[in-house]
Each structure stands twice: as C-alpha cells, then as structure tokens.
LOMISE-135954 format. One record per residue (C-alpha): residue number from 0; x, y, z. Coordinates in Angstrom, 1 decimal. Layout:
{NUM, {X, Y, Z}},
...
END
This chain:
{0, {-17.4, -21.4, -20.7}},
{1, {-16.2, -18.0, -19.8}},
{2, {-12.7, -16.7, -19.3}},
{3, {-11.6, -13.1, -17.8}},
{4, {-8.8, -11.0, -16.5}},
{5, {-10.5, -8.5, -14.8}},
{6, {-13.8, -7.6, -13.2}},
{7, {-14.2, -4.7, -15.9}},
{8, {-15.5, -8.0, -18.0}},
{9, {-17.5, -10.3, -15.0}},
{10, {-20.4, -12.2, -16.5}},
{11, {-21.8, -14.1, -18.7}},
{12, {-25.0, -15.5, -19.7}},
{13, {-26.0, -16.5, -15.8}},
{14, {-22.6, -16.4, -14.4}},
{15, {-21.7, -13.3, -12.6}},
{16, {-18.0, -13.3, -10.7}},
{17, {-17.7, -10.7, -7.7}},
{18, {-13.9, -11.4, -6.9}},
{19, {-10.7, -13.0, -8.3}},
{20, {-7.7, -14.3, -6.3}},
{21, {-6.0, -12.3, -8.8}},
{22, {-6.3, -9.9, -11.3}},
{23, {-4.8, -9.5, -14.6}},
{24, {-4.4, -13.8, -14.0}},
{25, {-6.5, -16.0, -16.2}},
{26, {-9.8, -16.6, -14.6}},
{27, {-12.5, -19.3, -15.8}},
{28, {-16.0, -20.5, -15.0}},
{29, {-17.0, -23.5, -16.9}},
{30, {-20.9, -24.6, -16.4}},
{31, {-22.8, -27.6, -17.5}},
{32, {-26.6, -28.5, -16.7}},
{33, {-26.5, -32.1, -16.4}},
{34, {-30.0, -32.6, -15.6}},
{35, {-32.9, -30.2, -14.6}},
{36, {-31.8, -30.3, -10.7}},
{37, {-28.2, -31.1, -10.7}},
{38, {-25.3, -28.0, -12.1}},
{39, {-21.6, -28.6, -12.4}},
{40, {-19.6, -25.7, -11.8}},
{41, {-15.6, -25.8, -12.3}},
{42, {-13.6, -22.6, -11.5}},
{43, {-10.4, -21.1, -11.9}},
{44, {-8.8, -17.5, -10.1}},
{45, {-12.0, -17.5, -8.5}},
{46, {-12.9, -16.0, -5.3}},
{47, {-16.6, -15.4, -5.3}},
{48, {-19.5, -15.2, -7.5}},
{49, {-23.1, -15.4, -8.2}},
{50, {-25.5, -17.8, -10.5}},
{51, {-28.6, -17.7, -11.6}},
{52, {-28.7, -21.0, -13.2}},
{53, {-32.1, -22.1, -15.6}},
{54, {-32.9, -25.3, -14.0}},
{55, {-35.7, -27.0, -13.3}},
{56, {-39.1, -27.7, -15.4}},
{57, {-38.8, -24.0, -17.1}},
{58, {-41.4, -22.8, -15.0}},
{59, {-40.6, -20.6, -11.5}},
{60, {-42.0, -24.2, -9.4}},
{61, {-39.4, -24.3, -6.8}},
{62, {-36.8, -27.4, -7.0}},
{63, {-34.2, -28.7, -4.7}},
{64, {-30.7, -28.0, -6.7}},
{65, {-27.9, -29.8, -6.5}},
{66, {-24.3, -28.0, -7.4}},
{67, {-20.9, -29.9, -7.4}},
{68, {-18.1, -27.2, -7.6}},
{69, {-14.1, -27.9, -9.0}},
{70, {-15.2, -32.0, -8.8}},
{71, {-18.2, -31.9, -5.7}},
{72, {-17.2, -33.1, -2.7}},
{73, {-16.6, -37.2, -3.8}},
{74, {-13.4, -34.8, -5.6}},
{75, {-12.3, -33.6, -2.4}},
{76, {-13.9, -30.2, -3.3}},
{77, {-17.7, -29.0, -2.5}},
{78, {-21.0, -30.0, -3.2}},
{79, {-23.7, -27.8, -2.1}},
{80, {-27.7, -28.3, -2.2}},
{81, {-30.1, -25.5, -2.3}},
{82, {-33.3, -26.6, -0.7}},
{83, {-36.5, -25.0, -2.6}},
{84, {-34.6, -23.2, -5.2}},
{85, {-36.9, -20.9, -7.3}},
{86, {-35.2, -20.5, -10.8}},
{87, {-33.7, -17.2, -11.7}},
{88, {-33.0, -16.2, -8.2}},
{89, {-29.3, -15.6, -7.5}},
{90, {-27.2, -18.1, -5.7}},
{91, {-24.2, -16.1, -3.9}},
{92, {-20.8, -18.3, -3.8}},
{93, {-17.6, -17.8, -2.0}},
{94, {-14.5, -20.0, -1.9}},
{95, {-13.0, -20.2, 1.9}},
{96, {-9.9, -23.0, 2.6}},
{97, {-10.5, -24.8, -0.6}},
{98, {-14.1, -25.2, 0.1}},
{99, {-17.2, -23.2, -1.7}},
{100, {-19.7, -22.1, 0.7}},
{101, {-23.4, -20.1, -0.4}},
{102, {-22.1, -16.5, 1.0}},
{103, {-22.2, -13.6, -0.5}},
{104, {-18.8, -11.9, -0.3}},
{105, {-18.0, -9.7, 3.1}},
{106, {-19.1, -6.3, 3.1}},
{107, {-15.2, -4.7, 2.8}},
{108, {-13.5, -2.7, 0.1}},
{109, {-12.3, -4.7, -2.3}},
{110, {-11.8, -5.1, -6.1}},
{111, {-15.1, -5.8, -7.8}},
{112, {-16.7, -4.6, -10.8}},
{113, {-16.9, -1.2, -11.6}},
{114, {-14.0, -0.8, -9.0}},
{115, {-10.9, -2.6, -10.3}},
{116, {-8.8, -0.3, -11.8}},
{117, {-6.7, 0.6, -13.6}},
{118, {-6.8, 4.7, -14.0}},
{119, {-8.1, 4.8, -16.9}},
{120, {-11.1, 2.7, -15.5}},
{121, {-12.5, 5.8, -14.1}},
{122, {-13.4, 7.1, -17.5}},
{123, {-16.3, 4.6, -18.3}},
{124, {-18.6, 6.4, -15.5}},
{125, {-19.8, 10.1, -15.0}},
{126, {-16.6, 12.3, -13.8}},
{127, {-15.9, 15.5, -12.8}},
{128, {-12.5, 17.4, -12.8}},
{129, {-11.5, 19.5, -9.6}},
{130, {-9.2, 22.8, -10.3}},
{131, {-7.2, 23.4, -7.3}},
{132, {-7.4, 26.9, -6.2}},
{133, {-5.2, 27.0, -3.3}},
{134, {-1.5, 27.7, -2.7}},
{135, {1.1, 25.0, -3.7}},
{136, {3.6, 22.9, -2.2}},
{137, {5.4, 23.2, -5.4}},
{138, {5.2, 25.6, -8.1}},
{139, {6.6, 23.7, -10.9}},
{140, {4.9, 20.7, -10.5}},
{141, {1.9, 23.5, -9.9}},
{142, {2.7, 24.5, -13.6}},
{143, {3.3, 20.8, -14.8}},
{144, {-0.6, 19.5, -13.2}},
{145, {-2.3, 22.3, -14.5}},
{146, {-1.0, 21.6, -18.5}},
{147, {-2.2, 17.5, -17.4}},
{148, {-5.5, 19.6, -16.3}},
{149, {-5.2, 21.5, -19.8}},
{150, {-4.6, 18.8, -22.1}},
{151, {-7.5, 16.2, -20.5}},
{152, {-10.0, 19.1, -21.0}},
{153, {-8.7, 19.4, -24.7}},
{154, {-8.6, 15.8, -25.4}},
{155, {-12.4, 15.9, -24.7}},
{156, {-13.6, 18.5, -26.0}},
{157, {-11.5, 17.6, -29.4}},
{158, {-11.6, 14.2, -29.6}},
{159, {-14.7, 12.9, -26.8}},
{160, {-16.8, 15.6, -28.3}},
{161, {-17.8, 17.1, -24.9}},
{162, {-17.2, 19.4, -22.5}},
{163, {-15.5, 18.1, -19.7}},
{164, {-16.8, 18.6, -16.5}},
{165, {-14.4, 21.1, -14.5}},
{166, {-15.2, 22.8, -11.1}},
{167, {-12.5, 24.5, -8.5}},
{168, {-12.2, 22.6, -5.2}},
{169, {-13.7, 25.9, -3.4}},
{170, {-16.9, 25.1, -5.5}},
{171, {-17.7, 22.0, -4.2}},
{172, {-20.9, 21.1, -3.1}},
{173, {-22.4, 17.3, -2.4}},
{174, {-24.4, 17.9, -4.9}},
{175, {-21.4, 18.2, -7.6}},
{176, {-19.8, 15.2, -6.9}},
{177, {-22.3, 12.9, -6.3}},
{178, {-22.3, 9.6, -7.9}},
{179, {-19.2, 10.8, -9.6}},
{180, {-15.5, 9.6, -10.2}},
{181, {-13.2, 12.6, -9.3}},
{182, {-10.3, 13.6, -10.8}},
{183, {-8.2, 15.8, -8.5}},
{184, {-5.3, 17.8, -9.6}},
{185, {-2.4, 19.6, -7.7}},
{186, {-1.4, 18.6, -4.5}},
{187, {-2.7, 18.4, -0.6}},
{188, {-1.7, 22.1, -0.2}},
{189, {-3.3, 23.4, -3.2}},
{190, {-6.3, 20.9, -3.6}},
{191, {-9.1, 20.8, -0.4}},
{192, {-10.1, 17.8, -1.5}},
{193, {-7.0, 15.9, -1.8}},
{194, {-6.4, 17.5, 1.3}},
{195, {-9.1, 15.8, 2.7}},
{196, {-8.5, 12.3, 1.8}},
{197, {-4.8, 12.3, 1.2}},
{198, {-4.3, 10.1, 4.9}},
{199, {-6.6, 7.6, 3.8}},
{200, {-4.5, 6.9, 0.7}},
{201, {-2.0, 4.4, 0.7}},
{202, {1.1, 6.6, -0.4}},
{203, {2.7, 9.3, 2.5}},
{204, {2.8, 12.6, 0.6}},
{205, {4.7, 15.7, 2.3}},
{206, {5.9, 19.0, 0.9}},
{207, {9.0, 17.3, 0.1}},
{208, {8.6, 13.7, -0.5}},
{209, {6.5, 10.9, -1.9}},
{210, {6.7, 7.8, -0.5}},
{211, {4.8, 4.8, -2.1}},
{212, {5.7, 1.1, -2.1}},
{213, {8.5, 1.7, -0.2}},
{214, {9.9, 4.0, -2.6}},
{215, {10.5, 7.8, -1.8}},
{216, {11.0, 10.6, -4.0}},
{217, {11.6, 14.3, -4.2}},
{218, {8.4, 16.1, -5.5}},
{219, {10.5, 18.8, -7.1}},
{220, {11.2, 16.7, -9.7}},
{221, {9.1, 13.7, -9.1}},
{222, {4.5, 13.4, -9.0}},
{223, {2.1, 10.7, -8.0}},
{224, {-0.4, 9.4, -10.5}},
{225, {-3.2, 7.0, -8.5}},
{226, {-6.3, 5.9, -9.2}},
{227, {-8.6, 4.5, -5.6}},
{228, {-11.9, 4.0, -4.4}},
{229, {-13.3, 7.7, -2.9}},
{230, {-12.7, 7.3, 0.8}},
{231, {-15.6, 9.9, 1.5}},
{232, {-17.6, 7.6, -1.7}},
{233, {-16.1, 4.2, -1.7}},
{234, {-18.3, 3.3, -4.9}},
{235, {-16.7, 5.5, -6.8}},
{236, {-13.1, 6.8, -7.8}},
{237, {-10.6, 9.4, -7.2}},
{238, {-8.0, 9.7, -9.6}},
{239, {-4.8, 12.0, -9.1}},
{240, {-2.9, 14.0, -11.0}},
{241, {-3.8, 12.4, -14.1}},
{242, {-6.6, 12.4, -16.7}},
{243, {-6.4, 9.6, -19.5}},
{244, {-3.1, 7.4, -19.4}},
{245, {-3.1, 7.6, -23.3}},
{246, {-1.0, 10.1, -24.4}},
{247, {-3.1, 12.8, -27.6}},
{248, {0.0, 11.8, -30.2}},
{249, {-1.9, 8.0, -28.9}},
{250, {-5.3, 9.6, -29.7}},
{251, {-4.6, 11.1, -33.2}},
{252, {-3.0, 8.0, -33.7}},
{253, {-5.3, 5.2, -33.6}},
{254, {-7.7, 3.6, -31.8}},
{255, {-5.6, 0.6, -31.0}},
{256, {-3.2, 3.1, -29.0}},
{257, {-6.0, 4.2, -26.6}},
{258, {-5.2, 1.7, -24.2}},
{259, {-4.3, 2.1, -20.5}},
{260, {-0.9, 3.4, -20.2}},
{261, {-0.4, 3.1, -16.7}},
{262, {-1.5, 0.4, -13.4}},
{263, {-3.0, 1.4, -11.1}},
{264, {-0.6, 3.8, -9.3}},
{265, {2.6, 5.8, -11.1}},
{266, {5.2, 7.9, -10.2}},
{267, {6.9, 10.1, -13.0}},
{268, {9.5, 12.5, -13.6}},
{269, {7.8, 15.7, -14.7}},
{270, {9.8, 18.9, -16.1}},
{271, {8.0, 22.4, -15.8}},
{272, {9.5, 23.3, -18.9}},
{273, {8.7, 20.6, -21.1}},
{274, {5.6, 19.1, -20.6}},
{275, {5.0, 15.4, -21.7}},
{276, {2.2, 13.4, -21.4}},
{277, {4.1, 10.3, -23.0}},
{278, {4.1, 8.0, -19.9}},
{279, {6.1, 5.4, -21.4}},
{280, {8.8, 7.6, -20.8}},
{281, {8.5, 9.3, -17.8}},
{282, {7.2, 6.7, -15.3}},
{283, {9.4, 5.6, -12.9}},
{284, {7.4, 3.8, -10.6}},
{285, {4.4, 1.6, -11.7}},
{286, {2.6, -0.8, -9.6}},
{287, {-1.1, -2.5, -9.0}},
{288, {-2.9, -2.6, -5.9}},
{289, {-4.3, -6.2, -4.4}},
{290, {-8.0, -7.4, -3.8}},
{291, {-8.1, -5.5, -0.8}},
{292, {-7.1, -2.0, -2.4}},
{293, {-4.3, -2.3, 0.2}},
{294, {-1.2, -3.7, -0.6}},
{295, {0.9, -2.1, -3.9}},
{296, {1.9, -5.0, -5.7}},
{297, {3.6, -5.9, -9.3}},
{298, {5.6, -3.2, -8.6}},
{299, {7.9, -2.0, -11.8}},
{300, {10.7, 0.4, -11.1}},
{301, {12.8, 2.1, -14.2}},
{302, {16.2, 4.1, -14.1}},
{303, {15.4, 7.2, -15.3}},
{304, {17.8, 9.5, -13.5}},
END
C-alpha cells in the first residue's frame, strides 16, 4: 500500500511510479499477491509505472503472470498476461483511455522523478551557481539578483557547511556544468546562459516586460523566479533568479520552516533598496507547471500594488 504526492517520493518496495495525472493530488498503488502467478494491482492518480513483482516459486524459473489492474478486465478495466515472466525483471505500465497497456512511458519531457519541481527540488542534486558578468537590462533589479546571489552563497557556507559552487557565465565550459542543476542569476542581457535558453522557456521576457501565464509585468519593479528542465540538459534543472525559496530568518529558525516557499514558477516585487528574501511577502504571481512542463497551472495571483 503506497500513497504519494509527488514523484520526489515514487516507490516502494517493488512498485516504482513514473508519472501522475496530477501532482500535488493524492496518488496510490495498492498490491496484493494472490497466488504465485496471478498480481492484483489497484491504482489511483496514476499514469504510468513499473513492477518488479516476487512471484513465482522464489527461484528466477520463468512463469506466465497474470495481472488484473483497477478490477481486471471482468471490472471493465485491464487484465494483462506476461508470457515467460522471469521474476525481478521490470514490467513497464501505462494507462491509455481507461485501459493499462505494458509500455513504458513515451520518450517526451515530462514530470518524473528527479524532475518534478518545485525550485527548491533543484537542491537535492550537484549545482552550480552562474555570476552574470554582462551588462543589464535593469540595474536595480541588477543590484536586487546579485544580494539573492549573495545571500544563497552565505546560507551555504553558514548553515550547509560548504562552499557553494559559483562560476561567471564567461567561464563556462561543458565540463562545468555537466551533470549539474544550474542556478542562473540576472537577466537575458547580463547572463549568456539565460540568454541562450531564455526562448525555450515558457515565460516572454523583454527589457521591459515579463509575461507569464498570461500575466505581464514591468521588470523595473517586478522579477521572475522559475525552476525547468535545462533545454541544452533536459535531465537536469535551471533555476532563475533564485537560490532556496526558504528565507535565512526560516533557516535560523527551524528546521520545520525549511520548506519550499514557492511552486514551481513566481513573480515578485523586488526593491533595490531593501532587499527581502521573505517570499511570502513579495510574490505576486505563483503557479505550477503540468506533466508536460508546458502549461502554467494552479496559478495564484496576490494584490500587492
């Protein structure tokens, strides 16, 4: 019996789930040998998964395996039979039109384990932070990134107990950012690599304007926050403008306040002069993405003037 949220948390035992309909929905496997051949699976919020179920005789003989899924197909729903089964081999499932089929899911980006979000996801795998060097768009919001920059290399080094990883976009080698999230800071003028993969990113972002969910704002007083598979690495992350969502007063605080703070994409209000990194305050614009990494949805607006 195993109930999730999200594909941060996707197995257990011999039940491993590679998509949801949903996420942040409640989302169940229950599983129940009834025999040495025969496995009843029943499923909710589920999209696709694999098994590795122990069946047969306990040895690796091969068996012919018999799986009814949400009822089997005398239910309405699927039975499936897997001819010569060799036990502890994976069994990839997909639900299409009500109806599970033995498919692995199709090769396209999508929300799976170890890329769901939300930005503060990014911190469970090796990172690197990248300094723009470049001239801005914007000077104060220049000034505002570069504190954000500041304060996620103090919060490591004073509370992570590390040095975190730093280089300046003009460094920038393969070699750097391989096999690693990357945290970009600035904007498309003053960052190469957000200039580089800015139009692949589903927000429009011009030297005056953001526009995201539908939403524009002024980026003299207003600054994305947006966490997304690397279009150049789609394994891995790039997170904007933004180290963790947790605010240091949250760090100092307790452990229970070091929690995400933020969706998957944000716009605040930043000021120049008075830097915050409370985003309980200064969000205006919070949102999720869907499966697909595609569609902004969830979408939370505020008022803040």
């Amino acid at each position: 019996d195993f109930v999730t949220y999200t594909l941060a948390w996707p197995s257990c035992k011999w039940v491993y789930v590679d998509a949801l309909y949903h996420h942040w929905e409640r989302s169940e496997v229950h599983a129940k040998l009834t025999d040495p051949s025969h496995l009843s699976l029943f499923t909710q919020n589920i999209w696709a998964m694999h098994i590795s179920p122990p069946v047969g005789d306990g040895s690796t003989n091969p068996i012919d395996l018999t799986i009814d899924i949400d009822g089997g197909a005398k239910n309405g729903a699927s039975t499936i039979i897997v001819k010569n089964y060799k036990p502890g081999r994976a069994i990839y499932l997909i639900r299409r039109n009500k109806q599970w089929q033995p498919e692995r899911f199709p090769g396209v980006l999508h929300k799976k384990p170890m890329l769901q979000g939300p930005i503060d996801d990014a911190l469970f795998s090796p990172l690197i932070a990248i300094k723009p060097t470049g001239k801005p768009w914007n000077d104060d919001m220049a000034t505002w990134t570069n504190k954000e920059l500041d304060r996620f290399q103090s919060a490591w080094s004073s509370y992570f107990r590390g040095t975190l990883p730093t280089v300046d976009d003009s460094s920038i080698t393969p070699d750097v950012v391989r096999g690693r999230n990357l945290y970009l800071f600035g904007d498309p003028s003053s960052n190469s690599v957000m200039k580089n993969i800015v139009g692949r990113l589903p927000l429009v972002w011009k030297k005056d304007s953001i526009t995201i969910a539908g939403k524009t704002y002024p980026t003299d007083k207003y600054l994305p926050m947006m966490i997304f598979p690397n279009p150049d690495d789609p394994e891995h992350y790039i997170v904007i403008n933004t180290g963790m969502t947790f605010s240091l007063a949250d760090i100092a605080g307790s452990n229970s306040l070091q929690y995400p703070h933020l969706p998957d994409f944000a716009i605040i209000r930043y000021d120049a002069k008075q830097f915050s990194d409370d985003r309980r305050k200064d969000a205006v614009l919070t949102g999720f993405f869907d499966e697909f990494w595609k569609k902004p949805i969830n979408i939370w607006t505020s008022d803040l003037p």
